[in-house]
N, C-alpha and C positions, 0 to 999 in steps of 0.2 A: 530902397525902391528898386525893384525889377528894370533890368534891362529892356529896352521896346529897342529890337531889332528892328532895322530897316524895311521895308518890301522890295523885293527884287523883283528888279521887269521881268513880264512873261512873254516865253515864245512863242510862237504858233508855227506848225509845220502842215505843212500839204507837200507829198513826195509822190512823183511820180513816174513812170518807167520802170525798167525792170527789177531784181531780186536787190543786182548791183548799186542801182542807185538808193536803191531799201538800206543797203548799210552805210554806203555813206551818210545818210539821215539821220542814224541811228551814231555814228560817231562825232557827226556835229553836235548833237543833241547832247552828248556824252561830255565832251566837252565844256559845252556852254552849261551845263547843270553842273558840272566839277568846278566853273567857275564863280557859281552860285547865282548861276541864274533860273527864273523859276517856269514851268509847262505852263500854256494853256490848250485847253481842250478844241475851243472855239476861236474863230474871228474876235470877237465880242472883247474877251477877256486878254486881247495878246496887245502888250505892245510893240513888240515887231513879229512879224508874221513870214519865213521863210517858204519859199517854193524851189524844191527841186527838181529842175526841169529834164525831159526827154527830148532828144532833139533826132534820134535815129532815121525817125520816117516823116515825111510833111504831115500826117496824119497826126501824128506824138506832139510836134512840134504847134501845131493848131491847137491841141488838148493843152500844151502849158502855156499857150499863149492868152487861153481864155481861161484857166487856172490863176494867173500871174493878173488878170483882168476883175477876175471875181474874189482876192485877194485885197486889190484896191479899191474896190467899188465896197467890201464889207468892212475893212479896218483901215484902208488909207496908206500903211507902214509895210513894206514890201523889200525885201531883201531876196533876187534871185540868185539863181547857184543853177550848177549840172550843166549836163551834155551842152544845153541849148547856149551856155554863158557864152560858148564861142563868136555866137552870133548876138553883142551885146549891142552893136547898134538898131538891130530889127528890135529889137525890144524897147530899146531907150527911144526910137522914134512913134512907138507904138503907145509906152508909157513912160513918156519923159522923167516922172513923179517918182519910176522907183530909186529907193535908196543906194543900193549898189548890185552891179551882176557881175558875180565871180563863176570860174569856168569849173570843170567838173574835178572830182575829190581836191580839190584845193581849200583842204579843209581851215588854215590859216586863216588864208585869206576871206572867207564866207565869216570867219570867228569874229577876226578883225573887224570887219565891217559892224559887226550887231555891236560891239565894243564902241566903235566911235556911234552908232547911234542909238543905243540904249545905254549910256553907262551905268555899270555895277554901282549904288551907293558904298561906300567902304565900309566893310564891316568884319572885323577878327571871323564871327562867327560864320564860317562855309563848309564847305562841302560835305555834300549830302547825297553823292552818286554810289551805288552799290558798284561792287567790286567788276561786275560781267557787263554796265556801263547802264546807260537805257535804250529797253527797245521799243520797236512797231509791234511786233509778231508777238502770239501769244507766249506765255512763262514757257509753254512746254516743245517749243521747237525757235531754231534761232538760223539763219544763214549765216555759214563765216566764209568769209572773203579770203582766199589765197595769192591773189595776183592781180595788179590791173594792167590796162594795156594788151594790147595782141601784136603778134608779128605780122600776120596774115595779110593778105592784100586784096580779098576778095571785092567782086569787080561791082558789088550794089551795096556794100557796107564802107560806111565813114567811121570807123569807132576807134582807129589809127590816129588818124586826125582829131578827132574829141578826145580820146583816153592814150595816144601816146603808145609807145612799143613796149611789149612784156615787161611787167616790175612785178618781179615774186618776191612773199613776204618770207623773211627768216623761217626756219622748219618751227624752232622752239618757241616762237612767238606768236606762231599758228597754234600753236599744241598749247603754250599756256593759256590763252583766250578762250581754247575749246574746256580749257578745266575749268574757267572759271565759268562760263555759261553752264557749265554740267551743274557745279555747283551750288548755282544760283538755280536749278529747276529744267534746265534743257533736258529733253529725251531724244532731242531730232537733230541732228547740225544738218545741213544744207549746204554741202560744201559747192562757190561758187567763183567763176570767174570771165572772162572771156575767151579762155582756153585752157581749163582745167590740165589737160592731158600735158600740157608745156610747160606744166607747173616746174621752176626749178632751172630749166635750159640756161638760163642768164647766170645761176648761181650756182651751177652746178659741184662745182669747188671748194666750196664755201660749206661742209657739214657743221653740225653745232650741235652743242651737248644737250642732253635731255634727259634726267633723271639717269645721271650717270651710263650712257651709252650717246654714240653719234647717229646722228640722224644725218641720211642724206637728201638734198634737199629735191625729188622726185614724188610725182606722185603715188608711186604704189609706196613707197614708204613710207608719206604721208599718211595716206587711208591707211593701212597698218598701226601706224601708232593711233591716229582717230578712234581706229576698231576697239581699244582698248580704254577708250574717254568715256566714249558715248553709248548708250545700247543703239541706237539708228546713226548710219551715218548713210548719207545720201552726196551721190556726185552729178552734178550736172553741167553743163557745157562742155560732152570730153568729145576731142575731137580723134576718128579711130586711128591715131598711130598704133605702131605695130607692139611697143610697150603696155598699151592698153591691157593685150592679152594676160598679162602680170594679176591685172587685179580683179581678174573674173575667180580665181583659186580663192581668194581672201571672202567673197561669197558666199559659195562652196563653203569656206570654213563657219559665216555666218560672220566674221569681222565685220565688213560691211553690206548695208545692203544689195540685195539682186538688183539693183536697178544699177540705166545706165542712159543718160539724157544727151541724146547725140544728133547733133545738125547736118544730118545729109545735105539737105537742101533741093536734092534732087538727085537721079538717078542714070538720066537718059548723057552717055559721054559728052556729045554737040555741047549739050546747056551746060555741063560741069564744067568745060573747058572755056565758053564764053563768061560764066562766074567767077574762075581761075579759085575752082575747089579741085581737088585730087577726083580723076574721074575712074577707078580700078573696080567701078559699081560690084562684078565679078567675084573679085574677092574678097567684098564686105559679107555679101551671101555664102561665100566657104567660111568665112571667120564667125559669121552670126549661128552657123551649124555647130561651131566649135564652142563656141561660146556655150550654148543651150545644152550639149553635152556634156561639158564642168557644173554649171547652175542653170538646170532644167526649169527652176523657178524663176528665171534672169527675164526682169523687162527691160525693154528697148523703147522711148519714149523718142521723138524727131518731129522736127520740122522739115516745112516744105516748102518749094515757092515755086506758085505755077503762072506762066504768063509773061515770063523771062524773055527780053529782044531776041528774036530769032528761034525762040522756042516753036516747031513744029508740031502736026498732030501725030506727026508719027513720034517727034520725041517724049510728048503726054502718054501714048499709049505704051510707050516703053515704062516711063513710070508707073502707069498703072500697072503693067503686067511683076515690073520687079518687086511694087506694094502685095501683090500675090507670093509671090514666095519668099519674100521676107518677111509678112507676117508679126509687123512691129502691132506692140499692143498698145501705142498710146501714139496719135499723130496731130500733129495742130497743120495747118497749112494756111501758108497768107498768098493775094494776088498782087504781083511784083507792082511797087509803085517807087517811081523814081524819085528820087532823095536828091538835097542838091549838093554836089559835091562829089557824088558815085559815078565813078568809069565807067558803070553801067549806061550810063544815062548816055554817052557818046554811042552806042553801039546801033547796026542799025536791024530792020526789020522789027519795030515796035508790034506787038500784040494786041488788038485793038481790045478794049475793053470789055465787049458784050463777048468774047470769045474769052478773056481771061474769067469772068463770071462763070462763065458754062462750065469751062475745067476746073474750076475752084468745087464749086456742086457735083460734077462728078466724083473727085478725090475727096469727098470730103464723103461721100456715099460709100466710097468702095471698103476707105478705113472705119467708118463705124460697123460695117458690115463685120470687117473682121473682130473691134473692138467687142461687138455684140458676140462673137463667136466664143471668144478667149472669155471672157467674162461669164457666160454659160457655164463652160466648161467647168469653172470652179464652183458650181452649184451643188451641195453636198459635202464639200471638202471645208475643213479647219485652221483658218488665216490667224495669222498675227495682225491685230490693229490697232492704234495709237488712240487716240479718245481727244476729240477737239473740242465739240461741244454736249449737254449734257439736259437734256431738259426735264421733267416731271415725269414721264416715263421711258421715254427714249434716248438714242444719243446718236451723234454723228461722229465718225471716223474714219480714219482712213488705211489700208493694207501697205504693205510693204510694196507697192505695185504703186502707189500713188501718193505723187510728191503735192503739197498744200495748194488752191490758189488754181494750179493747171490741170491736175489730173481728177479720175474721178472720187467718189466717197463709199463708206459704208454705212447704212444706216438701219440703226439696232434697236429691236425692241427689249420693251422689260428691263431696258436699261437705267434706270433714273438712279439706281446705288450707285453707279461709276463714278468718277469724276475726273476731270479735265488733266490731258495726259498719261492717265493709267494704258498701261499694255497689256490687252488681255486677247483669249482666244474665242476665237469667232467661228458659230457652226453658219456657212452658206446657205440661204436656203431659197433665194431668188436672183435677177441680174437681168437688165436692161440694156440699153446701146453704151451705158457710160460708168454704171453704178451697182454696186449690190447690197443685198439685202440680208439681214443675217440675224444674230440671236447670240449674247455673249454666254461660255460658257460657266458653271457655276465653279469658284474659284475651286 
């Protein structure tokens, strides 16, 4: 008679917040299916159901609160985790019901818990995880995680106190992860952290072997060996040290992509210096000149934040005037809201709200204007583009210019032969505030 293997409990996950907490999700998950436990897709099906919470802005923090709500209200069985675990008594008085809240990447301890309340039936027969683990994201693109934690002290972010100071990952155990995700189907890695460019500082000493040569454990050597994993390699969160300049050449060679996802924050000195970011505004605009003369192709993707205590209109109008000659092609902008826990929050001269609105809509006018212009520009000319989704004649895509999720798309007729993840070339043939339009060419 046939063996009748056990059913193993299923999980259910809801993740939320950024790329970062995308992979811890994704290494829990990894985990708990290495240890033969089984997915579910829905509430319905799961009997325990984890939430990875955001806890960055009261905004995030209200979204996993009512995440963590509609969790229990659909299956009952609630295991939370992330940013927000810090704060486990808001929760546990909110939903006394849930099962355990563990605090962020403590992947253990989130394990542990679904262990004491799902247990595994015992059974020889397990594991069933593919080699590059399980993800969220589609087959053909993956985030890998290089470091968590920041040094930084910046005066409206808590992410010190939720994720801890710099902890970079070994070079070769970056570099093996990225072969396996290749392996498994990646065309994209995502390289991510809370301070990409600091990648290594803590470990500096510390080289390790990799296919016979040392790796030192930096970022431009990092992206270097990447360039040779992956056909796309994408950096994001770099903060502009002057190392930086290093890996605009590796572009230029085509190693990794032109892109470069950097948090100004802002521009005007006053506000850099009450956010306690590097305020040299000056000679980011000499180095972004320099930059663009290495890899004329090079985008500059930033955030902003306007509405900052003591932010004046003269200091906005500086910002606008320096978004004029810097000429980033990709900008997001939020209106500062105080978070509890940020030194921000003690400073005085608050921005009243109907005023932080108004400079939100101007900055957000000034950069699609330019978005609208850069994107024009390439109307006519022959992109590289990755292939996301694919439908009965068309497809969507995206250029090397645009990272998944944040940035804009391509979207291609006569496409429906493609299929998901191919890299093909792309004739421009239209473009909007955000988007373009185009035509793949025949192989």
């Amino acid at each position: 008679m046939a063996t009748k293997l056990p059913e193993s409990p299923r999980i259910g996950m809801v993740s939320l917040g950024c790329p970062k907490n995308l992979v811890d999700s994704e290494r829990i998950l990894t985990k708990l299916r290495s240890d033969g436990y089984a997915m579910s897709p829905d509430y319905q099906g799961a009997d325990i159901v984890l939430v990875n919470t955001c806890g960055f802005l009261d905004s995030a923090k209200e979204e996993s609160l009512e995440a963590i709500g509609e969790a229990i209200a659909e299956n009952g069985r609630v295991i939370v985790t992330g940013c927000m675990g810090k704060e486990a008594e808001v929760i546990r008085a909110r939903f006394p019901n849930v099962l355990a809240v563990t605090g962020a990447h403590q992947y253990e301890e989130v394990v542990g818990a679904v262990h004491e309340a799902a247990p595994m039936p015992p059974s020889p027969f397990v594991n069933l995880v593919p080699d590059a683990g399980l993800k969220l994201t589609p087959r053909h693109y993956s985030y890998l995680k290089i470091s968590e934690g920041c040094n930084h002290r910046c005066a409206f972010c808590i992410i010190p106190s939720l994720r801890g100071d710099l902890v970079s990952r070994r070079p070769d155990a970056i570099l093996r992860e990225a072969e396996k995700l290749v392996e498994a189907g990646t065309k994209e890695l995502l390289v991510i952290s809370q301070d990409t460019s600091a990648y290594g500082v803590d470990i500096r000493k510390e080289p390790r072997m990799w296919k016979g040569e040392q790796i030192v454990p930096h970022m431009t050597d990092l992206a270097r060996e990447l360039g040779k994993i992956a056909p796309w390699v994408r950096l994001h969160y770099v903060y502009p040290y002057p190392h930086v300049d290093q890996v605009i050449p590796l572009m230029a060679e085509g190693l990794i992509l032109p892109y470069l996802d950097i948090p100004f924050q802002h521009a005007a000195p006053n506000v850099l210096r009450r956010m306690r970011r590097p305020a040299n505004e000056a000679k980011v605009l000499e180095r972004l000149r320099g930059w663009r003369a290495i890899a004329p192709d090079i985008t500059i993707r930033s955030t902003f934040v306007v509405g900052f205590p003591g932010e004046t209109e003269a200091d906005f109008q500086y910002l606008l005037d320096w978004l004029d000659e810097a000429q980033l092609d990709r900008v997001g902008a939020f209106r500062f809201e105080p978070v509890e826990g940020a030194t921000a929050n003690l400073l005085p001269d608050p921005v009243p709200e109907e005023v932080k609105e108004e400079r939100y809509a101007r900055v957000m006018e000034k950069t699609a204007a330019i978005s609208a212009a850069k994107l024009q520009a390439k109307v006519g000319r022959t992109l590289e583009v990755i292939i996301d989704e694919v439908g009965e004649d068309g497809a969507t895509g995206r250029s090397q210019a645009d990272a998944p999720e944040i940035d804009g798309e391509v979207f291609l007729r006569d496409a429906g032969h493609l299929t998901q993840g191919d890299i093909v070339q792309v004739e421009i043939e239209d473009a909007d505030e955000h988007d373009l339009y185009g035509v793949p060419l025949a192989r």
